[in-house]
C-alpha positions in Angstrom: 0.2 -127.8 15.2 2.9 -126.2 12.4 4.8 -129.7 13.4 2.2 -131.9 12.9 1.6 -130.3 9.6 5.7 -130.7 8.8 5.6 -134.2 9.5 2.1 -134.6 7.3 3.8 -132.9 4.3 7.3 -134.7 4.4 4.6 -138.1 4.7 2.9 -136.8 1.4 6.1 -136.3 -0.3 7.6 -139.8 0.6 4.7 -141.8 -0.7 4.6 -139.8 -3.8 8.3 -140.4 -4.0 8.3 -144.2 -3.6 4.9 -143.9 -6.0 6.9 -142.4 -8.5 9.4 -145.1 -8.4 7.4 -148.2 -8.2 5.9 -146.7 -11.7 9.5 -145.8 -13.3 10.8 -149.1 -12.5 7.2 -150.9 -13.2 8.1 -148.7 -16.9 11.4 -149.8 -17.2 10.1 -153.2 -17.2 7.7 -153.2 -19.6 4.9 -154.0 -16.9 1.6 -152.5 -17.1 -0.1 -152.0 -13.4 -1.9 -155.2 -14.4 0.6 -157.3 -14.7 2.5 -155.9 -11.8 -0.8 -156.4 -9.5 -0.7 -160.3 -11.4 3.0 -161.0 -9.7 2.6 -159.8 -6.8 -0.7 -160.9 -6.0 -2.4 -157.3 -5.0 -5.5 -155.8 -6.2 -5.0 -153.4 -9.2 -6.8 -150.7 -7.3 -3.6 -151.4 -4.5 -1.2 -150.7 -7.2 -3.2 -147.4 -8.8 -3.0 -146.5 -4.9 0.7 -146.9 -4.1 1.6 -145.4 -7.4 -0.3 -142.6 -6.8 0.9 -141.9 -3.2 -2.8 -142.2 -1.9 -2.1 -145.2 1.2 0.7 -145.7 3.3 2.7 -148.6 1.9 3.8 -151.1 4.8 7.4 -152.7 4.5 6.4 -156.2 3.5 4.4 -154.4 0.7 7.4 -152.5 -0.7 9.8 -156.0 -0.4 7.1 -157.5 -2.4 7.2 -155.2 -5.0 10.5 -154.9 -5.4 11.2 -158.7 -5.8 8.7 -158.5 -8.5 10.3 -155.6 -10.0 13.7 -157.1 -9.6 15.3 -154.4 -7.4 16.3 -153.9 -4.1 13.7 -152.5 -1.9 15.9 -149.4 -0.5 15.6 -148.4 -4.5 11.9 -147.3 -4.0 12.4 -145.4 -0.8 15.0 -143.0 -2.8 13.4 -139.1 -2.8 14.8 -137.1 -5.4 15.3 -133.3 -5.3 13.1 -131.5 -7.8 
C-alpha cells in the first residue's frame, strides 16, 4: 500500500512539474492560455488542466504543445529540485 502511495505522489509531482513548464515557456512567449489552446487546437479548460497538474498528459499531447511552444518536448518533462 506505502508503494502505491510512492508511486501516486512521484505521479503528482511530475504533472505538476511538466504544468509548471508548459506555463513558464507558454510566459516566455508572450502566450496567454488562450492563445496556446488556439494553436494547438485543445479546449482552454485542457490547457488550465495540464498547467495545473490536474490530468495525466498523453505523449502526443505534450509533442503538440511543445511544437507550439517552439521547444523540444523532453523540455517539459524536466523536474527541478525545490
Amino acid at each position: 500500500m506505502a508503494n502505491q502511495k510512492n508511486k501516486a505522489r512521484r505521479n503528482d509531482e511530475l504533472l505538476k512539474a511538466v504544468g509548471v513548464n508548459i506555463r513558464c515557456y507558454r510566459k516566455q512567449k508572450n502566450l496567454s492560455m488562450e492563445q496556446l489552446a488556439v494553436l494547438t487546437n485543445m479546449e482552454l479548460k485542457q490547457i488550465y488542466n495540464y498547467e495545473y497538474g490536474k490530468v495525466n498528459i498523453d505523449i502526443s499531447m505534450l509533442s503538440v504543445i511543445a511544437e507550439a511552444l517552439g521547444i523540444e518536448a523532453n523540455l517539459l518533462l524536466i523536474v527541478k529540485s525545490s
